[in-house]
PASEBA-1860 file (N, C-alpha, C; in nm, 3 decimals):
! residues 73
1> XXXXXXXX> -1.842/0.001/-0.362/-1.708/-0.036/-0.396/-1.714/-0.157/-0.488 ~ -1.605/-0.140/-0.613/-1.639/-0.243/-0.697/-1.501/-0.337/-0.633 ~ -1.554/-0.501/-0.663/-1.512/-0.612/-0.646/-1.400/-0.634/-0.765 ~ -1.228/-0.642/-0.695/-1.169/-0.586/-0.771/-1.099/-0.828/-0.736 ~ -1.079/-0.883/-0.864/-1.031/-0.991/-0.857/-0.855/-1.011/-0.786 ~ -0.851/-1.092/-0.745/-0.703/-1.108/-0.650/-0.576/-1.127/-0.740 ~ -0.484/-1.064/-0.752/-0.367/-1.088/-0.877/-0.296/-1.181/-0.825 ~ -0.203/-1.258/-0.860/-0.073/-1.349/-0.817/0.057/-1.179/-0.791
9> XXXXXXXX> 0.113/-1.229/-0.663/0.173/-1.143/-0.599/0.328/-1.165/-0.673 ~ 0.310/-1.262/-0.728/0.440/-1.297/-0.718/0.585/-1.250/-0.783 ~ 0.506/-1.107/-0.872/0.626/-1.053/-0.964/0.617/-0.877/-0.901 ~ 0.563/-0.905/-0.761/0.545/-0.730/-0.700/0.683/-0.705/-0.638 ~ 0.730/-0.547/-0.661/0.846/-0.504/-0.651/0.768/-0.410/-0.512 ~ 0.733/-0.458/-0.372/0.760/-0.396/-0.266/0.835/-0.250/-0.214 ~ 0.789/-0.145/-0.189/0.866/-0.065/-0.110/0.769/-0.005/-0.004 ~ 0.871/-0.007/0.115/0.858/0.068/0.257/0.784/0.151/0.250
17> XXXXXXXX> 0.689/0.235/0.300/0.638/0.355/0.330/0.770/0.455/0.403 ~ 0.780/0.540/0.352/0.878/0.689/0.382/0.867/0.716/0.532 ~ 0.722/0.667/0.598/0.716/0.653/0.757/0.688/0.608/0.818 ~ 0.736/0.466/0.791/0.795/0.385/0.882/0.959/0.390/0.943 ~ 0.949/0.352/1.017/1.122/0.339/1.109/1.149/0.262/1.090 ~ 1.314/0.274/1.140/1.446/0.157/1.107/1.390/0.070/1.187 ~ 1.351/0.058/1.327/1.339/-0.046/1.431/1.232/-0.138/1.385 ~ 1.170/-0.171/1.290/1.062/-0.256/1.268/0.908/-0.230/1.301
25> XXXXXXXX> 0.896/-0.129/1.373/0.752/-0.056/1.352/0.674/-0.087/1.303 ~ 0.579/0.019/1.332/0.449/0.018/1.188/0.528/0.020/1.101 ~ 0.523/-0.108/1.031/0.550/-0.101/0.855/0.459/-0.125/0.768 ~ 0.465/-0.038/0.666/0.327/-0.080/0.546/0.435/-0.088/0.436 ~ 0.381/-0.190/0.327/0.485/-0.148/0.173/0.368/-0.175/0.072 ~ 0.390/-0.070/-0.021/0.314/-0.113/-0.110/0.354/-0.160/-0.197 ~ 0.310/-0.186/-0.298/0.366/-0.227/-0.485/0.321/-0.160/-0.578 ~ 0.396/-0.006/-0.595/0.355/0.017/-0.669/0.396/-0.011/-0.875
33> XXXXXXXX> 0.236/0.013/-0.948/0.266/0.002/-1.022/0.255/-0.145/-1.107 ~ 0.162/-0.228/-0.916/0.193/-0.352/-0.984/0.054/-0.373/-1.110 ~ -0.058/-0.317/-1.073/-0.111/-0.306/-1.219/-0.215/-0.178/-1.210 ~ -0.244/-0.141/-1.334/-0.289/-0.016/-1.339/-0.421/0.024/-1.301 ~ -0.499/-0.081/-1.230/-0.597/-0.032/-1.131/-0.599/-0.063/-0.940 ~ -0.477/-0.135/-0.940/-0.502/-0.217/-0.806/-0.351/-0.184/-0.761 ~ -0.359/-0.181/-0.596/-0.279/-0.148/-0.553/-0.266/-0.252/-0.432 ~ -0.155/-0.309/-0.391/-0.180/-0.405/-0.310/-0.096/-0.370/-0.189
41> XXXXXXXX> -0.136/-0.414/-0.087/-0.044/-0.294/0.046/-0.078/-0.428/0.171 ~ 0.047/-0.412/0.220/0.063/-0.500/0.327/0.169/-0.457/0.424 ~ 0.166/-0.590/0.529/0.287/-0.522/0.638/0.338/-0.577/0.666 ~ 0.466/-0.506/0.652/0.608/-0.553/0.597/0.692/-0.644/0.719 ~ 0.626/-0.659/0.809/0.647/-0.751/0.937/0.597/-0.895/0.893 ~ 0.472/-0.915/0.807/0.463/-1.059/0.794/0.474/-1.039/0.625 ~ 0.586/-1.033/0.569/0.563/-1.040/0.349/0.515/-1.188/0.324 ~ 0.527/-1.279/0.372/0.425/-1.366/0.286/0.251/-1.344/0.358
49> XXXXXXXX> 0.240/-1.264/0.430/0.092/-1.288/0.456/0.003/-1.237/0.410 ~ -0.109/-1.172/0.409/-0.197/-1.135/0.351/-0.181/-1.007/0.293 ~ -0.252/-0.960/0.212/-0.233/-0.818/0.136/-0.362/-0.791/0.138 ~ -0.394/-0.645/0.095/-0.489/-0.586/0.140/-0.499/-0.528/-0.048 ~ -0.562/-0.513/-0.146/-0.584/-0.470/-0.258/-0.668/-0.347/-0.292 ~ -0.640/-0.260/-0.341/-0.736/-0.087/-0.299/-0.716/-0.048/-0.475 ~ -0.868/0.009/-0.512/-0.854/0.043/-0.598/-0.737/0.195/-0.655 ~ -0.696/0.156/-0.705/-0.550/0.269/-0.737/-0.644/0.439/-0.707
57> XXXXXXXX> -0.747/0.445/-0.759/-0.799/0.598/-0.723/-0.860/0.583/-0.601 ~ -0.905/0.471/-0.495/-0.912/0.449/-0.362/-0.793/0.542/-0.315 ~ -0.696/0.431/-0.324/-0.568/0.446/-0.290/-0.488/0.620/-0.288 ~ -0.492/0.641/-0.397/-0.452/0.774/-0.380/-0.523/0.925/-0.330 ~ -0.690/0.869/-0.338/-0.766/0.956/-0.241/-0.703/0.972/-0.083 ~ -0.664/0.828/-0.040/-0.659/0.778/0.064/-0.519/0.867/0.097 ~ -0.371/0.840/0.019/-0.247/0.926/0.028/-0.303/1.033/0.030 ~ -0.329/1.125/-0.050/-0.384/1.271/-0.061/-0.473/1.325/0.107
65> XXXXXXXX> -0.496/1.277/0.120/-0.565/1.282/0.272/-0.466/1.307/0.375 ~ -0.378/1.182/0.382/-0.275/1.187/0.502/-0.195/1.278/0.438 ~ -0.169/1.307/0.354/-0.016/1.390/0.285/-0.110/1.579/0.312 ~ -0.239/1.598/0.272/-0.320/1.741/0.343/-0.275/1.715/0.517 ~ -0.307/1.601/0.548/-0.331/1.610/0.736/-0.208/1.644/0.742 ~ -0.056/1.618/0.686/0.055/1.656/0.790/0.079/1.771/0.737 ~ 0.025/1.889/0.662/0.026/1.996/0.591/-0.064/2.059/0.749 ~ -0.123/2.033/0.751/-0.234/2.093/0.873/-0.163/2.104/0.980
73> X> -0.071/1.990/0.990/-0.022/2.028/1.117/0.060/2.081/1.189
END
């Protein structure tokens, strides 16, 4: 895995994951779009805390996976 440098968060446009719940749950949000290799994903219970950064074709290996598993099921 390549060593991807840390961006300033500070102009990321956040959205919810589609499954998470109203009640405050597991929440994840990502940003997408915030630049065209890195994807930064956190949870949406603590937004100033840490973020987690995945390379954008990480990242969508990673969707593509869960989005086959609920096809399976």
């Amino acid at each position: 895995m390549a060593r991807i440098s840390r961006p300033e968060l500070n102009g990321a446009v956040w959205r919810r994951s589609s499954y998470s719940n109203q009640e405050g749950g597991n929440c994840v949000e990502v940003a997408d779009g915030f630049q065209e290799a890195v994807v930064p994903v956190r949870d949406s219970k603590v937004p100033h805390g840490p973020a987690l950064y995945f390379e954008a074709a990480s990242w969508a290996a990673f969707i593509g996976e869960l989005k086959a598993e609920g096809h399976r099921r």
